[in-house]
N, C-alpha and C positions, 0 to 999 in steps of 0.2 A: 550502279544501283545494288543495294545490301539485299542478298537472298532473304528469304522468310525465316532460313533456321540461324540468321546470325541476327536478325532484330530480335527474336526469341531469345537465343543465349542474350544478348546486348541485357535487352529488357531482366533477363533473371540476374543478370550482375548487377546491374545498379541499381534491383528493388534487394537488393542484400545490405545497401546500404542505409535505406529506408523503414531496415528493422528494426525495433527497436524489445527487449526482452523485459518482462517485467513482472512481479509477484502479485497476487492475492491473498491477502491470510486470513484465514480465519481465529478471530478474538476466542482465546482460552476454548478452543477447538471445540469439540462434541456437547460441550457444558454451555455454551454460547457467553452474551453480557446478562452474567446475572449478579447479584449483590452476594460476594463472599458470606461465607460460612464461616469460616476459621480465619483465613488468611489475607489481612485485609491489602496485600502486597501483591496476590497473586498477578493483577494484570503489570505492574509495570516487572516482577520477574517475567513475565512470562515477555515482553516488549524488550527486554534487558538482552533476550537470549537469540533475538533476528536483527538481520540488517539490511534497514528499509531504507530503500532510494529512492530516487522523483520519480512519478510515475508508480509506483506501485500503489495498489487498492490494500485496504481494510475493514473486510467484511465483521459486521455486527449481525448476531443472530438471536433476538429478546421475544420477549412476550409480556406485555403490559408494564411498557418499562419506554426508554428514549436513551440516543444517544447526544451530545453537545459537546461543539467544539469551544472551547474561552480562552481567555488569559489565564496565565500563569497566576494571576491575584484570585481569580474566580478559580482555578482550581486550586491552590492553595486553601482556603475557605469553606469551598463547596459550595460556593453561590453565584450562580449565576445572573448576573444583570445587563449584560447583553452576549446571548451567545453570538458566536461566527457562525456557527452552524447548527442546527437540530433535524432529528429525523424520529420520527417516531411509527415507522411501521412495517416494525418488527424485522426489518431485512434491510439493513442499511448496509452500502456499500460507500466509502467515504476512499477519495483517489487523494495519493497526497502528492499535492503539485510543487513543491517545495522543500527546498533544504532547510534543514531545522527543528524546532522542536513543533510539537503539535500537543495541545492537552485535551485530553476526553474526560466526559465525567458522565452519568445518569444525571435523565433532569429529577425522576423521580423522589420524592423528597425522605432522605435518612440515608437513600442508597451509597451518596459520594461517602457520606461521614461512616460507613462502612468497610468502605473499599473500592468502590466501584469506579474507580479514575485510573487512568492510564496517560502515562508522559511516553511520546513515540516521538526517537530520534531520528530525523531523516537524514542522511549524509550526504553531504555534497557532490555534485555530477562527477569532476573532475579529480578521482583518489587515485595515489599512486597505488601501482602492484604491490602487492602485499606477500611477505616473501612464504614459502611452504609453509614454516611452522605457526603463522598469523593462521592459518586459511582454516577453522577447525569453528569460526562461527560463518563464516562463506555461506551461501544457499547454495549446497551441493544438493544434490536429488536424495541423498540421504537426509542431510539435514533439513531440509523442505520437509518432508514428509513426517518428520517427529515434530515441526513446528506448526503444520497446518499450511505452509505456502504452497500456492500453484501456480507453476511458472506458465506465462499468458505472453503469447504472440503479438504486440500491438505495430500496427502502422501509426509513423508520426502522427498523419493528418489524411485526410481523404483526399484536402484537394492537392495536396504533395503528390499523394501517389495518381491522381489524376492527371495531372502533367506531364509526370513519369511518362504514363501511358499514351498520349497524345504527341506526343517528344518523340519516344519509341517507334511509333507506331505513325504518326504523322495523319 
């Protein structure tokens, strides 16, 4: 029979595996999604300049405004005619489950045709190492911090780690 302090060590190994790390960003940071002023590029430089995996969130921060997810044609246009997704209050947190592209735009109407869209690249689960001189758009804690990401603690799934514990712990 396994003492108490090695189902404990047990248990903290193989919830190490269980971790999984991931970002929040916040959209064109302190200024939140609003409809450019000058530059009507700003969100996809500013989407150009992180790199976003599965599992990471992106926070929208508006005010009498909406976020939408569409196609490439509807963003392209700026018309939406069936979004994937909409939020409209005011504090959208949108998790991107997928590798690939994603298009945002306001539903609000004149906003997209100003700027208010954004193309975010999600990159595949499985990328090779990336050697020193690549690693310079990385989310290091440096670069988090100039781009608005906050690295967030997630477990896979509840009932995963429920198992974990039941398994562990018997």
């Amino acid at each position: 029979m396994a003492s108490p302090f090695s189902k404990v060590f047990l248990f903290c190994f193989l919830i190490h595996f269980y971790i999984a790390i991931c970002a929040e960003y916040e959209v064109n940071g302190n200024d939140g999604w609003i409809a450019p002023k000058h530059d009507n590029q700003i969100y996809n430089k500013w989407a150009s300049k992180n790199r976003f995996k599965v599992d990471d969130t992106i926070h929208f921060k508006y005010k009498k405004d909406s976020v939408l997810v569409v196609t490439e044609e509807e963003y392209d246009k700026c018309q939406p005619s069936h979004p994937q997704f909409f939020s409209n209050n005011g504090d959208t947190v949108f998790k991107l489950d997928r590798s690939g592209l994603f298009y945002f735009i306001s539903g609000v109407t004149g906003h997209c045709q100003k700027g208010q869209k954004m193309i975010i690249k999600v990159l595949e689960t499985a990328t090779p190492p990336q050697s020193q001189n690549q690693n310079s758009t990385t989310n290091t804690p440096e670069n988090m911090k100039n781009n608005g990401a906050v690295e967030v603690a997630a477990v896979t799934s509840t009932s995963t780690l429920m198992l974990l514990l039941i398994s562990t712990f018997g």
